[in-house]
N, C-alpha and C positions, 0 to 999 in steps of 0.2 A: 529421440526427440518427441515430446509431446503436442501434438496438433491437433488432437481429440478427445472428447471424453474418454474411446474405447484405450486411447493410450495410458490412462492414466489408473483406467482399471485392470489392464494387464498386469498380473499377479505374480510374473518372471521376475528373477534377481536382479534386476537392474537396474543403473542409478539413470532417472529419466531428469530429463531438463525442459527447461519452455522457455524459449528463447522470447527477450523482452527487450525494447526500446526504453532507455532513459532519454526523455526529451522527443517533440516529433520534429524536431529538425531537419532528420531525414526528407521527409514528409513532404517539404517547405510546403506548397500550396494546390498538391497534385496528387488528387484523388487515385490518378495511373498507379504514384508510387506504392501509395498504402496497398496495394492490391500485390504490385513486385514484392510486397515485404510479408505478405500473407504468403504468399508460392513459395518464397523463403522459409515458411516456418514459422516467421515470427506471431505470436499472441498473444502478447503485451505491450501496451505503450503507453510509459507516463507522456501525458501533453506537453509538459514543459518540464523545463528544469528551473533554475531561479531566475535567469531573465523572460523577457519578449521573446517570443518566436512567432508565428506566421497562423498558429494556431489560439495563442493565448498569452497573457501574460502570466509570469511567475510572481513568485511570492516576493520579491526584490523590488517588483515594481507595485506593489501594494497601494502605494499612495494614488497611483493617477487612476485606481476604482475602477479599472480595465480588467474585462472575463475572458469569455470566448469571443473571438470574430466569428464573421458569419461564415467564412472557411470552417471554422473549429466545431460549429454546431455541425456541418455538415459530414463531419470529419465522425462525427460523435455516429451518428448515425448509422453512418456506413460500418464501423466500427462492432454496431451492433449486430449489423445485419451480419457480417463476416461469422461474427464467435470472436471477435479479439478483446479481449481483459482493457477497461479503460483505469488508468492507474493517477490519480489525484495526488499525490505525492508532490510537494515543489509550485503548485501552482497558486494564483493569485487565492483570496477570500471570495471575490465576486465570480473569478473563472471556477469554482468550486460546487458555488451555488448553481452556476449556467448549467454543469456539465450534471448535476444531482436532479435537475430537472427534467433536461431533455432525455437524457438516457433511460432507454425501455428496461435496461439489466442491473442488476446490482453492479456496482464497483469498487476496485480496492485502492487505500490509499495504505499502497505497499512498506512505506517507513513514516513515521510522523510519530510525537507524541501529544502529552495534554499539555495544552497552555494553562490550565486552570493551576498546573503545577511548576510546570516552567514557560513562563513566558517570552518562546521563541519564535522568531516569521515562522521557522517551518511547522508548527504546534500547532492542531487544531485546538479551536474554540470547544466547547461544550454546543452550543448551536451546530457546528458543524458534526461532531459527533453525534446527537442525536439527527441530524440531517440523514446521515450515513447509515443509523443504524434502521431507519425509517425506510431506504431504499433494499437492505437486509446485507447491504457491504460492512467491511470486516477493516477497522485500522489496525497494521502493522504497528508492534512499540519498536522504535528501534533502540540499537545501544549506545549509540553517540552521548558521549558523557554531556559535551553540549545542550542536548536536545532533551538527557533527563534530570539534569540540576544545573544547570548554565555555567558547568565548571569541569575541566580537565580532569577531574577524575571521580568515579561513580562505584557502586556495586551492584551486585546481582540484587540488592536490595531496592534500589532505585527502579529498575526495569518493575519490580512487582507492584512496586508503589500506583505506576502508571496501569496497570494492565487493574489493579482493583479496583481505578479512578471509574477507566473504562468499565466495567463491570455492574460498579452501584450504578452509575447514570445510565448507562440502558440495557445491562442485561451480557450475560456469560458465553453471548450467541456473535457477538459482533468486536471481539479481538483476537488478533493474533501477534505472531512478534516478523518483526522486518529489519534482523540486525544490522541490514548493511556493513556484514564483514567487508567484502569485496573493495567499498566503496571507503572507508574510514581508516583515523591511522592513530587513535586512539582508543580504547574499547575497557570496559568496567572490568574491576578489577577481578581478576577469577573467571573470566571468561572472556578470552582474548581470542578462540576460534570455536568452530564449529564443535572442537572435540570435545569440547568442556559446556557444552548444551546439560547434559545433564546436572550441571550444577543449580541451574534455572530449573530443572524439571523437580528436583528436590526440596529450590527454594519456593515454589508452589504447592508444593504439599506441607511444607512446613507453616505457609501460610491457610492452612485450613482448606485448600482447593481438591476435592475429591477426583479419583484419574478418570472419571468421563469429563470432566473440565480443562482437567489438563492436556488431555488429549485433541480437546477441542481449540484450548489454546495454545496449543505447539503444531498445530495445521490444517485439523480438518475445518474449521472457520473458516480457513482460505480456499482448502481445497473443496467445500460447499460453493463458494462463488465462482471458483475454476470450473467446477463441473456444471454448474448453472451458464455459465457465457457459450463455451467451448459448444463445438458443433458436434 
């Protein structure tokens, strides 16, 4: 289990994890908890998921121009101060900008892609990408056929589309990919799990991407922000 930097640098054979919050539900509005769920392990946590919750609203409820509550900034804070990953994924446009502000660390917005390509709620803006890449956080493209052509079904071609969107607008240092295998029950074609990753690592060098790029974007982008929070 991963809980520290030094975890992550340990050079042993082994498949490490970092246990992570989708949504802070948990949470509900008690500082006590986030602290039980740190003892636990945990070092991630997206604020929200698509609706309201105690911390924020999600990206469902976009219209009523709702961010963080004053829980949620405080939330952010402590969050900081801990070492735990704040994860932007899901949540509103305004609760984005709140949590890009107050926060001392970079953060990741673990799945998402370009709305400039698919315009999806869960897509970030071009604003908000350079927001992100401004704080030196890393978005996740994920593979939700949805989220890279607003249709049931994609290829590995679409995921690159997104990531060299990412790329021109602010640079090779602030993408990675966040496929939500775990989470999704549709997936582009030719890469329906983990073990067909390499087909992705192919279809970026086919796309001109040299392998310290690739490498940057198949983890250590992320794993630069992990080791920047983490205690």
């Amino acid at each position: 289990m991963v809980k520290t930097t030094a975890d992550l640098e340990d050079n042993k054979n082994k498949v490490k994890l970092l246990l992570a919050l989708e949504g802070g539900e948990p949470i509900e509005d008690d500082l006590n908890l986030l602290h039980l769920f740190y003892r636990l392990g945990v070092r991630s946590i997206g604020l929200t998921w698509n609706q309201r919750n105690q911390i924020a609203d999600g990206v469902w409820e976009d219209e009523s121009g709702g961010g963080l509550t004053l829980f949620g900034k405080k939330l952010i804070r402590e969050m900081n101060d801990l070492g735990i990953l704040v994860d932007l994924a899901h949540i509103s446009k305004k609760g984005f900008f709140d949590a890009i502000n107050i926060s001392t660390a970079p953060v990741l917005v673990t799945h998402g892609n370009c709305k400039s390509i698919c315009n999806h709620p869960r897509n970030l803006s071009d604003e908000q990408i350079k927001a992100l890449a401004e704080i030196n956080g890393v978005l996740g493209i994920t593979f939700y056929p949805p989220f890279l052509n607003d249709q049931n079904h994609a290829t590995v071609d679409d995921i690159v589309k997104h990531i060299i969107y990412v790329v021109d607008l602010v640079g090779i240092d602030y993408v990675g990919i966040g496929s939500d295998f775990e989470g999704i029950e549709i997936f582009p074609e030719g890469l329906e799990d983990i073990s067909k990753i390499k087909v992705l690592e192919l279809s970026l060098y086919k796309y001109g991407f040299s392998k310290s790029e690739v490498n940057k974007i198949l983890g250590l982008n992320s794993m630069r922000v992990i080791k920047e929070v983490l205690k």
